[in-house]
C-alpha positions in Angstrom: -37.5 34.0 14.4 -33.9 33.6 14.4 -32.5 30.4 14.4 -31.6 30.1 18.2 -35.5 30.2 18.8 -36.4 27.2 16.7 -37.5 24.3 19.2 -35.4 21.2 19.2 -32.5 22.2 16.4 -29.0 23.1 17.4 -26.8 25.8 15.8 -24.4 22.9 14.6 -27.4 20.6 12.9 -28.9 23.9 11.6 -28.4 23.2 7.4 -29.1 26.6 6.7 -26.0 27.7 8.3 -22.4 27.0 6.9 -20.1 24.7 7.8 -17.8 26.8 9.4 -20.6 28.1 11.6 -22.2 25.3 12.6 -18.5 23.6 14.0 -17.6 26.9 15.2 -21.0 26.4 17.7 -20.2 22.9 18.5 -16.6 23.8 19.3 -18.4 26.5 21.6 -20.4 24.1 23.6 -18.3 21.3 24.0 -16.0 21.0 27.6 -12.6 19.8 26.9 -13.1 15.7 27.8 -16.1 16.3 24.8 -13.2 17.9 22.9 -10.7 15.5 22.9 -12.9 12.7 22.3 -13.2 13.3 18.6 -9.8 13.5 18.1 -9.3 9.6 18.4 -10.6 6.0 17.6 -11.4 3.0 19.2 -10.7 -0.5 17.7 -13.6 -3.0 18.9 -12.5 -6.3 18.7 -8.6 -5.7 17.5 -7.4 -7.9 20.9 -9.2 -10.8 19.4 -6.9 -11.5 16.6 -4.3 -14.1 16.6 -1.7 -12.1 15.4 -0.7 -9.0 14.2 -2.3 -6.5 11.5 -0.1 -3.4 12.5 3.2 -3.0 13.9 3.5 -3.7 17.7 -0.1 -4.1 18.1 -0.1 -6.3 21.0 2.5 -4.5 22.7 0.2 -1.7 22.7 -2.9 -3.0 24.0 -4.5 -1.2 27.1 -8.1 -2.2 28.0 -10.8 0.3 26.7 -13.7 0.8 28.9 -16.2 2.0 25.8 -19.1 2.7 27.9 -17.0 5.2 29.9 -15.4 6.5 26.8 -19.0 6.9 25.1 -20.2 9.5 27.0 -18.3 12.1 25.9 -18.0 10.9 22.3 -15.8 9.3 20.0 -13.9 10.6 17.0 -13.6 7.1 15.0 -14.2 4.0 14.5 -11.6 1.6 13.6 -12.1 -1.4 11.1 -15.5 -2.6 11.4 -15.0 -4.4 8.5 -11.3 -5.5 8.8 -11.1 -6.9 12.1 -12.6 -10.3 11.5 -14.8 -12.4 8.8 -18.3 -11.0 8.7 -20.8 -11.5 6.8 -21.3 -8.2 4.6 -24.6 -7.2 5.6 -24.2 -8.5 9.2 -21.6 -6.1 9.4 -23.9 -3.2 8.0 -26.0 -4.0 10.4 -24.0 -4.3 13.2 -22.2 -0.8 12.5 -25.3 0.9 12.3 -26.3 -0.4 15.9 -23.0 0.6 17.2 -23.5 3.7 15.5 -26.5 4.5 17.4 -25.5 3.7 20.3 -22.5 6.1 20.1 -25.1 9.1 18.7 -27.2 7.8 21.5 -24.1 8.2 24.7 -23.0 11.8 24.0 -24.7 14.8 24.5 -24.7 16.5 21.0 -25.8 13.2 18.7 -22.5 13.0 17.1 -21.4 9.5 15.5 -18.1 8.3 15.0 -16.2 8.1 11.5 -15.6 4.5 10.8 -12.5 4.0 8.2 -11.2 0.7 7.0 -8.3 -0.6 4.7 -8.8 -0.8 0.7 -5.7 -1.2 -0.7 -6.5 -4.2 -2.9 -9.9 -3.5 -2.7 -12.6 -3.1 0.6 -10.6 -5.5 3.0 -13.9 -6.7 4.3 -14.7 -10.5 4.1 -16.8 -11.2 1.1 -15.8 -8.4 -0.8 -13.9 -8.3 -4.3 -10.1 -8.8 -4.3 -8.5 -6.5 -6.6 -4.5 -6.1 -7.8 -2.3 -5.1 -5.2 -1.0 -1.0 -6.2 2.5 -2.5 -8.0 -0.8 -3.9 -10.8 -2.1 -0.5 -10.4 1.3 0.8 -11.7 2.1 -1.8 -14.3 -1.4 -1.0 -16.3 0.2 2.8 -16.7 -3.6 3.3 -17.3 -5.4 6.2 -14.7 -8.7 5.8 -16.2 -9.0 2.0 -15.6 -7.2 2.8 -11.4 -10.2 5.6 -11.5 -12.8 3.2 -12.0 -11.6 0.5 -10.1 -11.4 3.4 -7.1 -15.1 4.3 -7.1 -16.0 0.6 -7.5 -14.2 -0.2 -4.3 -15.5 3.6 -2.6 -19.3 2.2 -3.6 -18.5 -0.6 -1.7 -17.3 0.7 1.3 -20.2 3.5 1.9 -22.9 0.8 1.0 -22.0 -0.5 4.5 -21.5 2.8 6.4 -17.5 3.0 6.1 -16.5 6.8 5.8 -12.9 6.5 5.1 -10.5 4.2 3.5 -6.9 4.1 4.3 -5.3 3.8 0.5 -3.5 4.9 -1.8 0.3 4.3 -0.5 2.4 7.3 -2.4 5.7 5.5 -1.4 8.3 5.5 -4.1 10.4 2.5 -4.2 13.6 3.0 -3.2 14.7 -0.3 -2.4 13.1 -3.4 -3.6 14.2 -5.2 -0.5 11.7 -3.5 2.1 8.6 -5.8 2.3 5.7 -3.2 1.3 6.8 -3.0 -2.5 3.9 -4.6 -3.5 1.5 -1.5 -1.6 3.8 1.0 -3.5 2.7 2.1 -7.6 6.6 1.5 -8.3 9.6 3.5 -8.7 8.7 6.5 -11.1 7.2 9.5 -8.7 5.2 10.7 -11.6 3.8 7.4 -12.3 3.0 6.9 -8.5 1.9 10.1 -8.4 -0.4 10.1 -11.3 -2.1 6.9 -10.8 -2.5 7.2 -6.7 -3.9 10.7 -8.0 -6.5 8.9 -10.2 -7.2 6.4 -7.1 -7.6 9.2 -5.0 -10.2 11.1 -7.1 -12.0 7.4 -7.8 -12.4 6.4 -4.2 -13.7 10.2 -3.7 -16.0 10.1 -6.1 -17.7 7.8 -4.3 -18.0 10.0 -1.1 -15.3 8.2 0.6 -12.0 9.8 2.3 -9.2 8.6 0.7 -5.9 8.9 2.9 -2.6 9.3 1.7 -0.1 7.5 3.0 2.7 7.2 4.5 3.7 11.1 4.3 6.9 10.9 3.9 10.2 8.8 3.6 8.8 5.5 4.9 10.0 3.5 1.4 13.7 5.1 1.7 14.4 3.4 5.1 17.8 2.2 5.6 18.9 -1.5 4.3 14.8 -1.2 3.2 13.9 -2.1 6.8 10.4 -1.8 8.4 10.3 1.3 10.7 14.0 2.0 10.1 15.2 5.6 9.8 15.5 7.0 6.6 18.5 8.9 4.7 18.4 11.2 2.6 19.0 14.8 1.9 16.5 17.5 1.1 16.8 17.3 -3.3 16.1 13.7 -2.9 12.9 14.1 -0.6 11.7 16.9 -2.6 12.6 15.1 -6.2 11.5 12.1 -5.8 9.1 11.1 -2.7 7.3 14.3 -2.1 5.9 14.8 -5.7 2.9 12.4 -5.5 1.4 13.2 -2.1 2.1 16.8 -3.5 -0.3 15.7 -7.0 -2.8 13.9 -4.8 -3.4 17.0 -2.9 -3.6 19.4 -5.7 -5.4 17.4 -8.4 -6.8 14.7 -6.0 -8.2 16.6 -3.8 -7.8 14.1 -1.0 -9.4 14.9 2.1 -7.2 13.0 4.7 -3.2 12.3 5.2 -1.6 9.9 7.2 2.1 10.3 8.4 5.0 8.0 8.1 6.7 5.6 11.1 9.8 7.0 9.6 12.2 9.7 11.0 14.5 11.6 8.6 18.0 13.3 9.8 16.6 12.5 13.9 13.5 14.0 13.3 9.9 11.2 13.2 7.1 12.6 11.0 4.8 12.0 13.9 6.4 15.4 15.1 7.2 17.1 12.2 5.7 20.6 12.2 7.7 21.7 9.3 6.4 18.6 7.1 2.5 18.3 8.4 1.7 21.9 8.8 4.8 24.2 7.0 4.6 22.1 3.6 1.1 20.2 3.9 -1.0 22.5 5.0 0.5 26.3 4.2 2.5 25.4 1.2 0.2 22.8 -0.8 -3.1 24.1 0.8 -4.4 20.9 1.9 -7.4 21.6 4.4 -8.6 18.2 5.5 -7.2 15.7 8.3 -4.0 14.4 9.1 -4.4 10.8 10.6 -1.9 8.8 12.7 -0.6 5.3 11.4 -1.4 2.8 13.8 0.7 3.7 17.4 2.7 6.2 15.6 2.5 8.8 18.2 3.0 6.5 21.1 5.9 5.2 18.8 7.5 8.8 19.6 8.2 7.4 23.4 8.5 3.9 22.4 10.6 4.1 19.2 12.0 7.1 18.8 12.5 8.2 22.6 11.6 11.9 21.8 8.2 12.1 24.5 9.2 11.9 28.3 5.6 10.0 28.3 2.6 10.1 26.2 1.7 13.2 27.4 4.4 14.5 25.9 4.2 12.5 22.8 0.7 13.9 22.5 1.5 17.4 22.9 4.2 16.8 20.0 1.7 15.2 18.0 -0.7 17.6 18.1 1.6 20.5 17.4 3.2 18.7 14.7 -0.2 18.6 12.9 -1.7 15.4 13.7 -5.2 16.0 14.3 -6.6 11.8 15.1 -5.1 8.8 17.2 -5.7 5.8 15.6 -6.0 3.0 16.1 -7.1 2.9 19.7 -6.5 6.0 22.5 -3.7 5.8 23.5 -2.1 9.3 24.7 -4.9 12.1 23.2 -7.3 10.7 26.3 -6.7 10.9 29.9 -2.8 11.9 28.9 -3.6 14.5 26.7 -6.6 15.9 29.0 -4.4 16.3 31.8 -1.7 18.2 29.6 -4.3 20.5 28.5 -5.1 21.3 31.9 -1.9 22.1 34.0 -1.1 23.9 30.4 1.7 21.8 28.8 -0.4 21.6 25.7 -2.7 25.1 24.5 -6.3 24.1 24.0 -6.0 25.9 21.1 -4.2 23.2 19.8 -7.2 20.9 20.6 -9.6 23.1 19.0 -7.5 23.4 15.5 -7.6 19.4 15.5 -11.2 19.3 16.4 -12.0 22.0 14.1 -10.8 19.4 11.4 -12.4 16.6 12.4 -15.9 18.4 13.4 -15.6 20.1 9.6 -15.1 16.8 8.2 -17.7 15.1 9.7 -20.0 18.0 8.7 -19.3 17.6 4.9 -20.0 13.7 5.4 -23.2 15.0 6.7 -22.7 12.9 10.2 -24.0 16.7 11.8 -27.1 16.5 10.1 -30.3 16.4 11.8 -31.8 13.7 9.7 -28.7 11.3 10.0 -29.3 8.0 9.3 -26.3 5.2 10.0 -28.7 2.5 8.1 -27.7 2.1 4.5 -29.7 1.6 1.9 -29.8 -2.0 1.8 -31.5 -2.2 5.7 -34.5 -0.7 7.1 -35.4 0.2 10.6 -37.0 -3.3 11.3 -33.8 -5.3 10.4 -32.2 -3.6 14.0 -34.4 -6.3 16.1 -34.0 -9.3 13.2 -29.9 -9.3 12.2 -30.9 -12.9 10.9 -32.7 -11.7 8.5 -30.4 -9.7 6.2 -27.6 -12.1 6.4 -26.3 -12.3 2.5 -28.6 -9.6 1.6 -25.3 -7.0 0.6 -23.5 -8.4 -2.4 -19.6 -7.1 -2.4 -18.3 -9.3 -5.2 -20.7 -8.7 -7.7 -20.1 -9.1 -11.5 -19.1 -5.9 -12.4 -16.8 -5.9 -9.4 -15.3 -9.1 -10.8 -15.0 -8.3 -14.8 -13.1 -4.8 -13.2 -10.8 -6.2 -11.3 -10.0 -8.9 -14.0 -9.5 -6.2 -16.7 -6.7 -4.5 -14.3 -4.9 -7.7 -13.7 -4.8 -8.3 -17.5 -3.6 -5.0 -18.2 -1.0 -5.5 -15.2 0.8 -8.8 -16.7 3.8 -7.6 -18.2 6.1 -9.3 -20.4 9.4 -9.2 -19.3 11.5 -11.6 -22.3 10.0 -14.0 -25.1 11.5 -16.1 -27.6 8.5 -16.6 -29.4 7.2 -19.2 -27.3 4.4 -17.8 -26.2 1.8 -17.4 -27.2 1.5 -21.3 -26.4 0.1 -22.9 -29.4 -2.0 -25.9 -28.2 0.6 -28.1 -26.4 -0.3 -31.5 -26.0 1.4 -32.0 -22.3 1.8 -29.4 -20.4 4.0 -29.3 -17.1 2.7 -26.7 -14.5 5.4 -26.9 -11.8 6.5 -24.4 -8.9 5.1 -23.4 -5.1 2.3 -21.2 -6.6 1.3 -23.4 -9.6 -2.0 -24.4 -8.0 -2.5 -22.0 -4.5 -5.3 -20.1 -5.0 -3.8 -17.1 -2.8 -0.9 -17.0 -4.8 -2.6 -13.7 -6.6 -3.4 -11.8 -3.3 -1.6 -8.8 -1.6 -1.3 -8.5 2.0 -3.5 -6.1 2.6 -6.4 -8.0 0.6 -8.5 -9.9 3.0 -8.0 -13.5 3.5 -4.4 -12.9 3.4 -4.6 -9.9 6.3 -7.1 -11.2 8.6 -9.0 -14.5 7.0 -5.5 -16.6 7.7 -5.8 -15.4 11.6 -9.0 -17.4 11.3 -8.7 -20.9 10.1 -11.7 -23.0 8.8 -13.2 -19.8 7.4 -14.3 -19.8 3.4 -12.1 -17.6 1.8 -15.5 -15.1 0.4 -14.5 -15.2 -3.0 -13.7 -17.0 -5.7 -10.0 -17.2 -6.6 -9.1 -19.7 -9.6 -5.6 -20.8 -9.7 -3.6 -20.8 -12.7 -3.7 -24.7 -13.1 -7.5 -23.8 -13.9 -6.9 -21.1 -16.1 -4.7 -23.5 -18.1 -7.5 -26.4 -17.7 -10.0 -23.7 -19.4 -7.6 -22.7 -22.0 -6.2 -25.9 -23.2 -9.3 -28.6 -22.1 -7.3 -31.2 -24.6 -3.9 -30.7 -23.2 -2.3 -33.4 -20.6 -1.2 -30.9 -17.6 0.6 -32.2 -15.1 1.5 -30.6 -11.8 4.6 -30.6 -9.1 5.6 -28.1 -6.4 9.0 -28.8 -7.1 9.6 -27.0 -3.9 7.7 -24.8 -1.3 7.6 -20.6 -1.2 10.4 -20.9 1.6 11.2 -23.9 2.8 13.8 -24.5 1.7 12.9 -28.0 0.8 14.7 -29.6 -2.7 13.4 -33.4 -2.3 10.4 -32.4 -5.0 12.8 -31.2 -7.9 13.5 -34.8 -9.1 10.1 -35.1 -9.5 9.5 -31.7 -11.5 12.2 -32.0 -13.7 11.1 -35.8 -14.7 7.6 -34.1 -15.2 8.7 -31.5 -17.7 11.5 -34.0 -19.4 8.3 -36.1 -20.5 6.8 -32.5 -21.3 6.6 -29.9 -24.9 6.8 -26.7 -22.6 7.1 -26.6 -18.7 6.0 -23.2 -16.9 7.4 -23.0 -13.3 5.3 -20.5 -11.5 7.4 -19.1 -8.6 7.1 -16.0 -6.1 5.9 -15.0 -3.0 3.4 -15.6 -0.2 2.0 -12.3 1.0 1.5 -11.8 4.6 2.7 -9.6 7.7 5.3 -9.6 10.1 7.3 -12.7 8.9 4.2 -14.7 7.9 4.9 -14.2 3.7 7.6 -13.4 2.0 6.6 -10.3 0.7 4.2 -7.5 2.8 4.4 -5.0 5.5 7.4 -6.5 8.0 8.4 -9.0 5.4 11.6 -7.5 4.8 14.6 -9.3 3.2 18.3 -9.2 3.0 18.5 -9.9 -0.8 16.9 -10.3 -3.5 17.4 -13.8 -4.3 14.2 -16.3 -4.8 12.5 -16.8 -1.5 13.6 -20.6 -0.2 15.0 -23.5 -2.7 12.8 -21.7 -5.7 16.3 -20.7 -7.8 17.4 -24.0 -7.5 14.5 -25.6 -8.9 14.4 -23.0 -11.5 18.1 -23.9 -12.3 17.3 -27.5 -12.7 14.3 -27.2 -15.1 17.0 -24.7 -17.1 19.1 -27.5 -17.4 16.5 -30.0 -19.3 15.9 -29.3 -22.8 12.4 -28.7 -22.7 11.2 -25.0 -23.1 10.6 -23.2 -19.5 8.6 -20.4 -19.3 9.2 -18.6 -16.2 6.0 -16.9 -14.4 6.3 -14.4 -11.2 3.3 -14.1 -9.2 5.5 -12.1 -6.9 5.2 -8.9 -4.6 8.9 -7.3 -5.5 11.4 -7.6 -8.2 14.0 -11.0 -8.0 17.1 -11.3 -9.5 16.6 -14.8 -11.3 20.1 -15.6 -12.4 20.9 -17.5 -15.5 17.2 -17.8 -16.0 17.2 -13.9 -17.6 19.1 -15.4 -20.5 18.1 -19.0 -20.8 14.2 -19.0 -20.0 12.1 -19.0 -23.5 10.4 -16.3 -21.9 9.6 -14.5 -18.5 6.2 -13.5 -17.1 5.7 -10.7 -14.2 
């Protein structure tokens, strides 16, 4: 009997074929609206937020009609997870119903691939919180990233998330662009060898890792979001090509995402020569280049290279881009008309979906025996969600002692007069803006500081001691007193009097300054937070300046996304902590 004749299996679930066969017959039966529709994702619930999570987001929004998109498939789904607190296992739950739902719609069973951020760990509400990737870098320790990787890939396919969009390969150019804290630093064989061991962590675990952003989004001019970058060919092949080049060769990563940027005129979304010529023909790489968020409509809105998104799609696709995310925007109706009054070759279509279809193989999302339920729920749970609420643990123990061993190995001791180690003081004066703020230790991509702050009123998930604890725990007989001093940035220098009488009546004062991660203006450091020098965000210098000027001993402690220059305070502090 040859396999056509078996009753009820299709060529493309039929396990005994390869890979490559079993896409070849889906690519074979599908009409091109089917075709198309795996080539992008939807993001369910992204209108809902306050503010935004990815550049011109709102600007962007079109209604999505997902019951007439569903019948002719989708390609992905975007942030299940990392659109708005749920609980854990709610989540699971409710993923796997969408899941179905989306088998159920098209004609050939085929779910979408759901990705999600984990940059400082599964940006899902509940789930650990782990040191943003400038920690990653200041550990100089792969094996430790490696672990912490498959920790975080467990995680994220416990709940039926296929793809995670981390490690960020960016090189630090200038310590002024807001995303320094998502970059490993400023060395490309440091980035490139610990992204590399993130990348083979996070796969370990069954989990696509993307690299990102490929390439030239850290050497933007003046270090501005979504600026153009400079440079000339040595310095793009030196220093920022080396560690995608590393992750693809000894990482093995399976997915790429390209950069906002344009270099000499040209955007990445459109670079054949970079996503096909050198990715794919030069390095080898085989799996799926993803868009950033809007990126190819970005090459009519930004970049003014597409007439209309037709043409940005057609562009797009040629370049090498085989996904839209986050939402459709111009590879659905725009891009199915292109293909039709032949702007755009449908063999183009079929050399993106060929990707996608492969990848979704290997995840086993082709399989005939599919199941979106992880192993946490059973079949019953679909009719009683109640039920499994706080059934899936994300922040478990070992999650916890992991991500406290890289933060230890991350501190780094920038100057010391002997001071410290602090030797039981008696009175203690704990002073700066991020003395006693829990948050003070979170990245913007971590959860509550990415979406939990859009939500107000909501627990933050985890547990996140401040350093006024720490100190309480270390020292339970020393008198610690506490002062702001002055805010992150605002300016404000009414509160120095105060801190400066506090450590006057003090044996050692530690002034804990930095930043506030956020997006888009809402921190001081993260993605949009971009800044014209690298002074101390707000009044923060000069209250360092007046504790400098007491005799007491000032220890000066950076919980800080980026590099500041600290003045007189690189001389006269009795020592400096990063």
């Amino acid at each position: 009997m040859t396999v056509e004749n078996i009753p009820g299996i299709s060529l493309w679930n039929d396990l005994r074929l390869s890979v490559t066969a079993r896409v070849d017959a889906l690519i074979d039966a599908m009409n091109i609206e089917e075709k198309i529709a795996q080539l992008y994702g939807v993001w369910v619930g992204a209108s809902d937020q306050g503010g935004e999570v990815a550049p011109h987001q709102h600007d962007m929004e079109d209604t999505v009609d997902l019951d007439a998109l569903l019948p002719s498939g989708l390609g992905q789904l975007t942030r299940p997870f990392g659109t708005v607190p749920v609980d854990p296992a709610l989540g699971a739950l409710s993923l796997a119903r969408t899941q179905i739902r989306i088998a159920a719609m098209n004609r050939f069973g085929i779910p979408a691939l759901a990705h999600d951020e984990c940059l400082a760990g599964f940006a899902a509400w509940g789930a650990t919180a782990y040191p943003v990737p400038l920690s990653w870098g200041a550990t100089f320790d792969p094996d430790t990233v490696r672990r912490m990787a498959a920790a975080i890939g467990r995680d994220m396919r416990s709940v039926g998330v296929h793809q995670g969009l981390a490690p960020v390969l960016d090189v630090v150019r200038d310590a002024r662009w807001g995303r320094v804290e998502e970059t490993i630093g400023e060395d490309p064989y440091l980035v490139g060898t610990i992204g590399t061991a993130y990348v083979q962590g996070i796969e370990s675990a069954g989990v696509v890792a993307t690299l990102k952003h490929f390439v030239g989004y850290s050497a933007s001019r003046a270090g501005r979001n979504l600026a153009p970058a400079s440079m000339g060919p040595r310095e793009r092949a030196d220093v920022l090509l080396p560690p995608f080049e590393m992750a693809v060769r000894e990482g093995r990563a399976r997915s790429v995402m390209n950069a906002y940027t344009d270099t000499d005129g040209m955007p990445s979304a459109a670079d054949e020569n970079l996503l096909t010529g050198l990715l794919r023909d030069t390095w080898g790489f085989d799996g799926t280049v993803v868009a950033d968020y809007f990126a190819i409509a970005f090459l009519k809105t930004l970049h003014g290279i597409a007439a209309d998104w037709a043409d940005a799609a057609g562009s797009a696709l040629r370049a090498g881009i085989d996904v839209e995310l986050p939402n459709v925007k111009t590879y659905g109706a725009p891009l199915t008309e292109a293909v039709a009054d032949g702007r755009v070759p449908e063999a183009l279509v079929d050399r993106a979906l060929r990707r996608t279809l492969t990848q979704k193989a290997v995840l086993g999302l082709l399989d005939p025996d599919w199941n979106p339920l992880p192993a946490a729920l059973h079949e019953a749970d679909l009719n009683d969600p109640a039920a499994v609420r706080g059934r899936i643990d994300l922040d478990g123990p070992e999650n916890r002692a992991l991500a406290r061993t890289v933060a230890e190995k991350a501190v780094v001791l920038l100057s010391n007069d002997g001071t410290l180690p602090l030797e039981r003081p008696r009175r203690i004066a704990l002073l700066g803006p991020n003395a006693d703020e829990p948050v003070a230790v979170l990245g913007c991509y971590s959860f509550p500081q990415h979406i939990g702050v859009r939500h107000p009123g909501t627990p933050l998930g985890i547990e996140l001691p401040t350093l006024h604890d720490a100190l309480s725990r270390e020292f339970p007989d020393a008198e610690i007193t506490v002062a702001l001093g002055t805010g992150i940035d605002d300016g404000d220098l009414t509160g120095i009097r105060e801190a400066a009488r506090l450590a006057r009546e003090s044996d050692i004062a530690l002034v804990v300054l930095g930043d506030r991660a956020g997006l888009f203006g809402r921190g001081t450091s993260g993605e949009g937070c971009d800044v014209a020098t690298l002074v101390l965000p707000g009044a923060q210098q000069q209250l360092l300046d007046a504790l400098l000027d007491l005799e007491t001993p000032v220890v000066t402690v950076l919980l800080a996304g980026r590099p500041y220059a600290l003045g007189r305070a690189v001389e006269e502090s009795a020592a400096i902590v990063q």
